[in-house]
N, C-alpha and C positions, 0 to 999 in steps of 0.2 A: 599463645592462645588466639582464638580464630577470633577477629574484631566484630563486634557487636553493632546491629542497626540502631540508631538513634532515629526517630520521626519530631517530624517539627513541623508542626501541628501554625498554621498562618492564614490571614483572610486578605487575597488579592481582593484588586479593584476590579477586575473583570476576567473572567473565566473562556469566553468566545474568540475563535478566530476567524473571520469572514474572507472567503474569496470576491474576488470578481463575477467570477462564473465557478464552474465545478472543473476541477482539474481531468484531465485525460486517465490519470492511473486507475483510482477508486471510486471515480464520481464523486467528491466531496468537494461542498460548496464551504462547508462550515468544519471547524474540530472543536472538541474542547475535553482536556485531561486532569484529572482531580489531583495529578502526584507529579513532583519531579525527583528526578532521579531515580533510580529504579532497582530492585534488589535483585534481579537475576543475574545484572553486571557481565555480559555480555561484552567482551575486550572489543571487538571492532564495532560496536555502538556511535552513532552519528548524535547522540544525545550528548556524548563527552565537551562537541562543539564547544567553545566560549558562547554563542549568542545561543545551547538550549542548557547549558549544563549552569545551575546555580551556585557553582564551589568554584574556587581557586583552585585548587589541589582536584583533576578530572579521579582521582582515585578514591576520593570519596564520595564520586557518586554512584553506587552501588549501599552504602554503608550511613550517607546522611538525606534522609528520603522526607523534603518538605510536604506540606500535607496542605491540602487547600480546603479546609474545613468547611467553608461556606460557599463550595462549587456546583450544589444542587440549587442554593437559591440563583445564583448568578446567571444559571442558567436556564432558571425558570424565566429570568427578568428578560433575558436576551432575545431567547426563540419567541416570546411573546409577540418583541417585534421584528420578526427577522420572518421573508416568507420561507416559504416550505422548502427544503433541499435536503440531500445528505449529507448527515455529519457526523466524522470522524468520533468515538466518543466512549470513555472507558479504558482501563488500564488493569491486566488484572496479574499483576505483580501480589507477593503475600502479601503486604498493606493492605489488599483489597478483602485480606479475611474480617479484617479488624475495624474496618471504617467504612464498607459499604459505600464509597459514595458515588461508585460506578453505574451502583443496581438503583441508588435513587437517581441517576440521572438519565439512567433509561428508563425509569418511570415517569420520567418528564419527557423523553420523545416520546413516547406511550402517547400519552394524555393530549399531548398535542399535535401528533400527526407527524412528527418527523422521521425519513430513514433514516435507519443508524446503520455504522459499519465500522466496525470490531476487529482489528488485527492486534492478534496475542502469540504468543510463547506458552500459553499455560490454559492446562483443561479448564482450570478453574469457570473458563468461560461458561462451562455447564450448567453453574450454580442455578446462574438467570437467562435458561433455556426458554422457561414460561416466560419469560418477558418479551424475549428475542421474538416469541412465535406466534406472540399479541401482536406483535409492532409489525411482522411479517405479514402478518392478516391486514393488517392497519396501512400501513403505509411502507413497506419492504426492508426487510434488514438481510445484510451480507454477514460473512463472519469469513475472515482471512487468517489463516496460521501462519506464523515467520518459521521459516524449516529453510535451512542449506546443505544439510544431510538427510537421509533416510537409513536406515535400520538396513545392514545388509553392504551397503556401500565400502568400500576400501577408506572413505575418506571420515568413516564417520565418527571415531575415535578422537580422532583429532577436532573435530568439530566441535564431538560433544566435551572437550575441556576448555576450547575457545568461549562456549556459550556458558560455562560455569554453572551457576545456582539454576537458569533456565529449567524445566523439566524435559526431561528427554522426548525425541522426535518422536518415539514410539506411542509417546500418552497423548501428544498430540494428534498425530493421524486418528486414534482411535476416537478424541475428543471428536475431530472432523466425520467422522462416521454417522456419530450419535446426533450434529448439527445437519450433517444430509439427510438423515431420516425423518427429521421433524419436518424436512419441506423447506429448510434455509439455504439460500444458495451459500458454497462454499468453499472454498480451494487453498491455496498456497503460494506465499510470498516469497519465494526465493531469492533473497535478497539480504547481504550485501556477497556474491558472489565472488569467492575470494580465491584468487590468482595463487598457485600452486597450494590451496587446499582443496578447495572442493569446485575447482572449475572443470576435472575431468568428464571425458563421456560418463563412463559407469553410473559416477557420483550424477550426474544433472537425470539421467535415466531413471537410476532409484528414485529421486525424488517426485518427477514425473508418473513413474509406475505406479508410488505410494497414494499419490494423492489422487490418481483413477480409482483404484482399489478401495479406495475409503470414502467414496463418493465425492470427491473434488469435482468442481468444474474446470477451472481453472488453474493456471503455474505463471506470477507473473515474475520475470528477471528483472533482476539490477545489481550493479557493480557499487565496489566497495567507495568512498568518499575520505580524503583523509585532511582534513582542517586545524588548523592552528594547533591548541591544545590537546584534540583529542588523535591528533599527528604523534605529536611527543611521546603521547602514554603509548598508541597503537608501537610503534616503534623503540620503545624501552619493553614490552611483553614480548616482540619478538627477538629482541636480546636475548633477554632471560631463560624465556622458555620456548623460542622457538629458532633458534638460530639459525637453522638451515633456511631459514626464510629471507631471509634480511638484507641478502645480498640482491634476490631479487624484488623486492620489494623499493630499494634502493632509485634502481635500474628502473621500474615499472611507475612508480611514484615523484617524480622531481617536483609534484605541485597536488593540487586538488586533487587530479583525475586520472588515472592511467593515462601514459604518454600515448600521445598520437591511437590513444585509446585501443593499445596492444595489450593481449594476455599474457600470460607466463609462458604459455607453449609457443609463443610465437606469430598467434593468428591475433585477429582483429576483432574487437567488441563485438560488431556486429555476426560473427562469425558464429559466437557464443550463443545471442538472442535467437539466429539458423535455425542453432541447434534445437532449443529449449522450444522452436515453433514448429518443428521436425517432429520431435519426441510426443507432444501435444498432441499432435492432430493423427499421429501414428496411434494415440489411446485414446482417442477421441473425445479428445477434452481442450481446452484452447488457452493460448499464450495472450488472451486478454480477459480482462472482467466483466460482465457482463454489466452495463446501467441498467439499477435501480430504476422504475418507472413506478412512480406509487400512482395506484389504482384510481379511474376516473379521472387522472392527470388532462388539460384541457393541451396543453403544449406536448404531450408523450409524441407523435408524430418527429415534432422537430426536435425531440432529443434522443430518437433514435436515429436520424438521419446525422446528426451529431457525433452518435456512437459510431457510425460505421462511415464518414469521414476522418475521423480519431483514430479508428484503426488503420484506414490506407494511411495516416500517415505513419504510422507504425511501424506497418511492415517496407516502406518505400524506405525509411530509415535503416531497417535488418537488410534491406536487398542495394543499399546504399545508393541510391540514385543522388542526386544534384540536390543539393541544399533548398534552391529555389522551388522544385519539385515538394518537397516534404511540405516548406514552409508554406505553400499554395494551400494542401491540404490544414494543414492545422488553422490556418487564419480564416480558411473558409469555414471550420468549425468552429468558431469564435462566431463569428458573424451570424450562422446560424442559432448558436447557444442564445445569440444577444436577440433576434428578431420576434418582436413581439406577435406579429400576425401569426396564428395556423401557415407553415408551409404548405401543404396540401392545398388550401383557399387559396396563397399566391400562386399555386402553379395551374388551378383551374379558371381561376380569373383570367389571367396574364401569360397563361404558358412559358416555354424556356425563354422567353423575354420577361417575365420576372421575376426568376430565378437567378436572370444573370444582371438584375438590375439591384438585389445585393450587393451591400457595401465586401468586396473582400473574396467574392465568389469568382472566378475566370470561367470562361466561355466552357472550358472541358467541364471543369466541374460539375460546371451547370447542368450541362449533358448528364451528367453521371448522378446528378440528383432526381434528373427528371426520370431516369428507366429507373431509378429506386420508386419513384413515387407513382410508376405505372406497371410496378410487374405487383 
């Protein structure tokens, strides 16, 4: 008999996860998720982790899904005092038919001003469109789809029994359509890119194709992760039921990360991300995310100039340049994230002499902020 969800129903001490600053991928400064564990049960899931998965046994978590009953007050208490940023928030797993506490916690960025941003597996997102498109007016929300196939793909078969209970790609993309129309930006998380299933051309095209066609903006990649615990379960599923896998998984996996961050076929991570920034701008749509700027923002200046030193470092990582190089760029977005003045105001006061008088910022950069802040 097919094993039955239990919910366990609990009231954490705090709900909030605070960055530093807003990360590079989604702009999030802040997350916070009403559920752990998850009932779509997704075999290569980075939630299996020991430090996110709540069970001993990683195989129940799909099947034992804690409940944080008291995540809308928590979170009322938190963003009260927390300034404004984006944050991660929501989970719409089937628990979320029954407990809502996704739709009241976006009615608490509502109310208060905060962007939210939404990556899911399941239409369900639709439910609380009218909320999304309040908060959109308000203060900006995103909405991201997890998809590593598309409908049509050779590889998608296999995909769609890796992602189990998930709903399929197809109700997805069309979910993604009904959030483009409303005026939400929205794309596709392609992510955990997985080494002899669905790392092929075809397969990464399909998915690129789908999510132009369905009004994506975006496709962002990333490779698979294999950790402690959820190492053990990923490699006992592909025993069982994927054998032909294993050998090179074996070969590709000896730790965390693909070795010397090689594919299945041979070529090089970066090779992959090439790809997937190829296929993007060939459907004119882009291999990053677009920051979140809520309206009348008095800093939006410097966290667009943020945004698109975040990118160079991006793509200087896909084109593999010098470590040093990369790391130039990201620290100099850092720097910028962190400075409280109007850049604009430092660079009409002080010209490229205060630009480069920035903690973390080098002389090129500088250069390269100042034709940003004069074209």
């Amino acid at each position: 008999m097919p094993r039955r969800t239990v919910f366990l129903p609990y009231q954490p001490k705090t709900i909030l996860n605070k960055g530093q600053r807003a990360d590079h991928w989604f702009w999030t400064r802040y997350s916070a998720y009403p559920y752990l564990g998850c009932q779509h049960g997704c075999e290569f899931c980075y939630c299996r982790e020991r430090k996110f998965c709540p069970h001993d046994d990683p195989a129940d978590f799909p099947y034992l899904i804690r409940v944080k009953e008291n995540a809308p007050l928590l979170l009322r208490r938190a963003l009260a005092r927390a300034p404004r940023d984006v944050i991660g928030v929501g989970d719409y797993q089937p628990a979320e038919r029954k407990y809502r506490l996704t739709r009241q916690m976006l009615e608490i960025c509502l109310e208060l001003g905060f962007p939210a941003f939404i990556l899911s597996r399941s239409p369900l997102v639709l439910r609380d469109l009218d909320l999304l498109q309040a908060i959109n007016e308000r203060a900006r929300a995103t909405v991201a789809f997890s998809a590593i196939s598309a409908p049509g793909s050779p590889s998608y078969a296999r995909v769609c029994e890796m992602e189990r209970l998930a709903p399929r790609a197809e109700k997805r993309f069309a979910a993604m359509a009904q959030i483009a129309a409303a005026g939400i930006v929205t794309g596709t998380c392609c992510m955990p890119i997985l080494p002899g299933v669905c790392d092929d051309d075809a397969n990464l095209a399909a998915v690129v194709r789908a999510t132009a066609d369905h009004g994506g903006r975006f496709v962002l990649a990333g490779g698979l992760t294999l950790a402690d615990q959820q190492r053990d379960y990923f490699f006992g599923v592909l025993q069982e039921r994927f054998p032909d896998l294993v050998r090179i998984y074996e070969r590709l996996y000896p730790g965390l990360y693909l070795a010397g961050s090689y594919g299945a076929a041979g070529q090089p991570w970066p090779a992959t991300g090439r790809r997937i920034r190829d296929l993007c701008r060939a459907a004119g749509i882009s291999d990053r995310m677009p920051r979140p700027i809520i309206p009348g923002e008095k800093r939006s200046l410097n966290k667009r100039i943020v945004e698109t030193l975040a990118n160079r470092a991006h793509d200087l990582k896909l084109d593999e340049a010098p470590s040093q190089q990369v790391w130039a760029y990201r620290k100099a977005a850092w720097a910028v994230e962190d400075l409280e003045p109007d850049i604009g105001q430092v660079y009409r006061s002080l010209g490229l002499r205060g630009l480069q008088s920035i903690h973390d910022v080098e002389p090129e950069i500088a250069g390269a902020m100042a034709r940003l802040l004069t074209d």
